[in-house]
C-alpha positions in Angstrom: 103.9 122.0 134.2 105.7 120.1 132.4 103.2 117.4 131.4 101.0 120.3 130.1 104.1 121.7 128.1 105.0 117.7 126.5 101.4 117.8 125.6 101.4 121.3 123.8 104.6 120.4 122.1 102.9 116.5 121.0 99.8 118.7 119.4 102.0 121.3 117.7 103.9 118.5 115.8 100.8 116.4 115.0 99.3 119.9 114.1 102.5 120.2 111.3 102.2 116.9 110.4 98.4 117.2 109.4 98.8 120.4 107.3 101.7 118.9 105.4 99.6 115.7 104.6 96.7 117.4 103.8 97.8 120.0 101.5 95.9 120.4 98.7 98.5 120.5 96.5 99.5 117.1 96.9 95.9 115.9 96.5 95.6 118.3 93.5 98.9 117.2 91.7 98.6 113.7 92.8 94.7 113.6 90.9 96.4 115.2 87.7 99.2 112.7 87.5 96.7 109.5 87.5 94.1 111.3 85.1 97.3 112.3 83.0 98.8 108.6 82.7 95.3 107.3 81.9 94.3 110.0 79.0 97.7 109.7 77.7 97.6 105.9 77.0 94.4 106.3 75.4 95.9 109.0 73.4 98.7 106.7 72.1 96.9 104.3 69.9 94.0 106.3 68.9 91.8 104.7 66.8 89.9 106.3 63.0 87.0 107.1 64.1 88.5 108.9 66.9 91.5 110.8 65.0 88.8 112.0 62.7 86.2 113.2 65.3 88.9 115.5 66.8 90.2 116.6 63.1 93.5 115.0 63.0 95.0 116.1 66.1 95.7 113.3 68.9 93.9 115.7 71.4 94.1 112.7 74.1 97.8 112.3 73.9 98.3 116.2 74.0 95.9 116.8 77.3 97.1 113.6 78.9 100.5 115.1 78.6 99.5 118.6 79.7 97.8 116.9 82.6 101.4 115.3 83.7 102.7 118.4 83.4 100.3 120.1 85.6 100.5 117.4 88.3 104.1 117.3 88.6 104.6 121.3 88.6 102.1 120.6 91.8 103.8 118.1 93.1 107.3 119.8 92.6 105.9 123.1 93.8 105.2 121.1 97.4 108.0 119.9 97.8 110.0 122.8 97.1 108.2 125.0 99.1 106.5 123.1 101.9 103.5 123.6 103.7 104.8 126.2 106.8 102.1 126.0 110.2 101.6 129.6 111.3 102.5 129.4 115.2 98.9 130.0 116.8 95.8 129.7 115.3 93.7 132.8 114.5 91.3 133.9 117.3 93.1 132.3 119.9 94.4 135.1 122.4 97.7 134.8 123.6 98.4 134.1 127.0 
């Protein structure tokens, strides 16, 4: 008995260990925070040609920086409020 119990308690935590690195939150706000580095430092130096294309406004440096934003408010958000792993799975009946 407890064999089966050590075995339960080994999948539970590899269970809550899977759902916190797989949250899609992290991928989400981790995505963001690259694509937002790379369009800002395009943004920063913008050349003419480009500056007159977009009207004036240095529209890489402005979404590169709203893309920070968003990753870190995703990236924040996780780890203020962690993934939780409900304690069965739906469908399964209880025994």
């Amino acid at each position: 008995m407890s064999d089966l119990h050590k075995e339960v308690s080994e999948l539970e935590r590899k269970s809550a260990t899977a759902a916190r690195l797989f949250d899609i939150r992290r991928i989400i706000g981790g995505l963001f925070v690259v694509y937002g580095v790379i369009v800002t430092i395009a943004g920063v130096n913008p050349s003419d040609a480009d500056l007159k294309k977009a009207e004036g406004v240095h529209i890489n440096l402005w979404t590169g920086l709203a893309m920070l934003a968003l990753g870190l408010f995703f990236l924040i958000w996780m780890k203020l409020r962690p993934a939780q792993v409900p304690d069965e799975a739906p469908g399964t009946p209880e025994s």
